[in-house]
N, C-alpha and C positions, 0 to 999 in steps of 0.2 A: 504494500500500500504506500502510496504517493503521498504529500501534503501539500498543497499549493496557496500561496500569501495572493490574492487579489487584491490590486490598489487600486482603487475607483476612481475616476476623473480629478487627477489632483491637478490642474491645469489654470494658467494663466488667468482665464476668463471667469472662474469660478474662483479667485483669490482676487483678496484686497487691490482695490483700481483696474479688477476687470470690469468686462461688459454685463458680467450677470455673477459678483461676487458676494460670496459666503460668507461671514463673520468666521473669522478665524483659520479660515481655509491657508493663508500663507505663513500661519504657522504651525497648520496642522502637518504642512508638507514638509517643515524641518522633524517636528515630530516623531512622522513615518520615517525617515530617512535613519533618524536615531535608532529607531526599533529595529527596522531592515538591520543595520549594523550590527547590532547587537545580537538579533533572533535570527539571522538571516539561516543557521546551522541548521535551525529547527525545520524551516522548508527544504523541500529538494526541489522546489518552483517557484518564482516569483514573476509574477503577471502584471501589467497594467494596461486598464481601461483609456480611452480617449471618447468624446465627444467630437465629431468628427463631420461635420455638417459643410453639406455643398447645396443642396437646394431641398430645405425639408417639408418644404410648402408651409402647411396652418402654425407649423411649429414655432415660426418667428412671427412677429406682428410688431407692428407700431404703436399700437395698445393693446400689447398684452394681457390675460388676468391674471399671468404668474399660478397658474393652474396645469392649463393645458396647452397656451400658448405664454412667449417669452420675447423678451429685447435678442436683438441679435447678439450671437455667440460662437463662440468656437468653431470660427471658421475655418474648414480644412484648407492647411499651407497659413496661418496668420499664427502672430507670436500669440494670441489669446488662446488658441488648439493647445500650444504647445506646453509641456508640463513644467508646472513652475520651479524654478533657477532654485531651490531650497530641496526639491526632490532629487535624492542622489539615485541615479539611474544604473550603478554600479552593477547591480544582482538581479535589475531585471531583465528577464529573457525573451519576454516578447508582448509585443503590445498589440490590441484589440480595438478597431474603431468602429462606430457608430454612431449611425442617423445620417447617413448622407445624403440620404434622401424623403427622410421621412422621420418623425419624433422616433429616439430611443433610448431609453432609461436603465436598462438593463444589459452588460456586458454580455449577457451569452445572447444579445442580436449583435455584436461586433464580429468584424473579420480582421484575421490577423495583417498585420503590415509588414511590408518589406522587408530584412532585415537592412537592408542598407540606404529605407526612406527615414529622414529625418525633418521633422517641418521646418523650412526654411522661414518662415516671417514675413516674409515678402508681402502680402497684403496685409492693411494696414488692420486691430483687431475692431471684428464687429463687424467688417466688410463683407458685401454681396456682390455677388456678379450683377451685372445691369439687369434694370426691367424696359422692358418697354421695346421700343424698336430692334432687334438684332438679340432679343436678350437669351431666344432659344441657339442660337447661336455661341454666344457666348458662354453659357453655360454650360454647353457640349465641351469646350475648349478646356472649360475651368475645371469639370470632371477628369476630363483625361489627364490632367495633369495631376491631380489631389486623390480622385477617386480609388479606393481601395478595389481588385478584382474582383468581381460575383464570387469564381472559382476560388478566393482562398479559404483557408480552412477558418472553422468558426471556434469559438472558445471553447465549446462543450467537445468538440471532436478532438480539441489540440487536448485538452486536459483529461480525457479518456485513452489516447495514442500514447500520454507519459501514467499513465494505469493511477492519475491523481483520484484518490476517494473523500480526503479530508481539505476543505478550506475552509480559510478565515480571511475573512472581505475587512478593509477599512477603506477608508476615502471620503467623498464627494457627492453628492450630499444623505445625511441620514436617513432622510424622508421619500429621499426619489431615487437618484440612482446605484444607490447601498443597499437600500431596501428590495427597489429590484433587482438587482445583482442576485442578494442573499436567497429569495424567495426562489429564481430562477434556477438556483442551485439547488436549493430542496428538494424542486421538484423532477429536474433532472438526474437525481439520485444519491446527490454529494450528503456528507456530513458538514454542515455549514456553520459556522461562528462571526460572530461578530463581535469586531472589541470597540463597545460603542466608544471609550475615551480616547480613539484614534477614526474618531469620524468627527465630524461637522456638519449640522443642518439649516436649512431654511427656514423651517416656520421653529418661534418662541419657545414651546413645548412640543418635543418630540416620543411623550409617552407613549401618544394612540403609534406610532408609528414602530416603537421596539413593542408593543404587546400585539402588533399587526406581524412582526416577523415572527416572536415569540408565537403564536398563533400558528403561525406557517410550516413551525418546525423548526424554528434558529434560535440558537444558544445564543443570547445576548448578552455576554459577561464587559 
């Protein structure tokens, strides 16, 4: 049996002076990087999630309700995607993106990325490809360059291919993509934990959300 560390969207846009940040998210992600160092023996895997958005449709809006739709974020190829400068990326082996084209909260709808893509920064964060005249065009352009392949492998196939049984999820945020992460894992068969003091969430009180994983089947210590 395998053990695999999942770190959840610790990324730019969801820490302090991103487009759609977390209270405490940039220093959650020194945090994790502590823990990694420290616990890193106790995995024989360490993973991380990305937010990974090229055109997710209802998912962005200009009045969001911060519900179901959001301000723009973590746009694939912008420094906001990319994982925040506090996360040490030493021990992880491979990273997972999603929503490229559609909302998604949960790591095991990510597909793995390149070993040798790294987001460049290059559009500015928050940024979209055009609308309007040319924009299906452009969009096409902006995929091929960002876009992760249909064909790669997904989180549940890579973390069953290293025979992983046991995870523990931290990250980004508690309430949304932790929570689905976690859940996603239950139900895909893992033994799943959660160390809530190495996550961070959005809404004030995040009880109904650990008694909603707890509920699910997740160790929430």
């Amino acid at each position: 049996m395998s053990r695999a560390l999942i770190i959840v969207d610790v990324q730019n846009d969801f820490c302090e002076g991103g487009a759609l940040a977390v209270p405490g998210g940039a220093s959650l992600a020194g945090e994790i990087s502590e823990y990694v160092d420290a616990h890193h023996g106790q995995f024989d895997h360490v993973v991380a999630t990305q937010d990974w958005h090229i055109d997710p449709g209802a998912h962005f809006s200009e009045e969001p309700d911060l519900v179901d739709s959001w301000p723009r974020h973590c746009v694939a190829g912008t420094r906001g995607a990319e994982l925040h400068p506090d996360l040490d990326p030493e021990h992880i082996q491979a990273y997972f993106r999603k929503g490229q084209f559609a909302a998604a909260y949960s790591g095991f709808e990510g597909l793995l990325a390149p070993e040798d893509d790294v987001p460049t920064g290059d559009r500015q964060p928050g940024a979209m490809p055009v609308t309007g005249a040319g924009a299906e065009d452009a969009v096409g352009s902006f995929a091929g360059d960002f876009a992760v392949s249909d064909d790669a492998i997904g989180l549940d196939d890579w973390l069953q291919s290293h025979d992983v049984e046991d995870i523990v999820v931290v990250g980004i945020a508690t309430d949304y993509c932790v929570k689905a992460t976690a859940l996603d894992a239950v139900q895909a068969g893992y033994s799943v934990t959660v160390l809530r003091g190495l996550t961070v969430g959005i809404a004030e009180d995040l009880d109904d959300a650990v008694a909603e994983m707890e509920l699910g089947g997740v160790d929430v210590l």
